[in-house]
C-alpha positions, 0 to 999 in steps of 0.5 A: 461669631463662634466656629467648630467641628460640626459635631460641636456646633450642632448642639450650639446652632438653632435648626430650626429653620426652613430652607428652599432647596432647587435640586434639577428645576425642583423645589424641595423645602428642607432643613439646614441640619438635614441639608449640612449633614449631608454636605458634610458626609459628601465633604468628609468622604473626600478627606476633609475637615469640617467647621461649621459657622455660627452667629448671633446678635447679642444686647448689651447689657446681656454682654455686660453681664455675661463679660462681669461674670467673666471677668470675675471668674477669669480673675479667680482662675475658674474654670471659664467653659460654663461662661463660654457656652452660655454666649455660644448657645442658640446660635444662627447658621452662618456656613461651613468650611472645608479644609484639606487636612495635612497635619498627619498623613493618612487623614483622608484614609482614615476617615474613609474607613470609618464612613 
């Protein structure tokens, strides 16, 4: 499982996925970048902060090599990003969460004059 700020996550998520949507009795085939973004402008307008969840299965020996790779360069005081956006590419949706910001006041505000 890997989280962030939705504009991290959406380049590490896979998208391509088809979702059925029933809107009023009507059925609309979207995506689930399409249909996230627009949760999360809804979302953000009313000052909240947002992550998106993301998931995928990993073999192995994939692991085995990656953590060896890791281990190596952690041990070698390298720089371990590279590493971690190996593992956290081509991930699968898994959600979002929306949280009230208090860690300043104004948060709300500030967001809203930007949108």
């Amino acid at each position: 499982f890997s989280k962030g700020a939705d504009t991290v996550m959406n380049k590490k998520i896979n998208w391509n996925k088809p979702i059925l949507v029933d809107i009023n009795d009507n059925n609309i085939v979207s995506n689930e970048k399409i249909l996230c973004e627009k949760i999360s402008e809804l979302l953000c307008k009313e000052g909240l902060r947002i992550l998106f969840l993301g998931f995928k299965e990993i073999k192995r020996e994939d692991y085995e090599l990656w953590n060896n790779a890791y281990t190596i360069k952690q041990k070698n005081g390298h720089s371990l990003d590279a590493l971690y956006d190996l593992i956290e590419e081509n991930l699968n949706f898994a959600g979002l969460t929306a949280i009230e910001d208090k860690l300043q006041d104004g948060v709300d505000q500030a967001i809203k004059s930007i949108m």
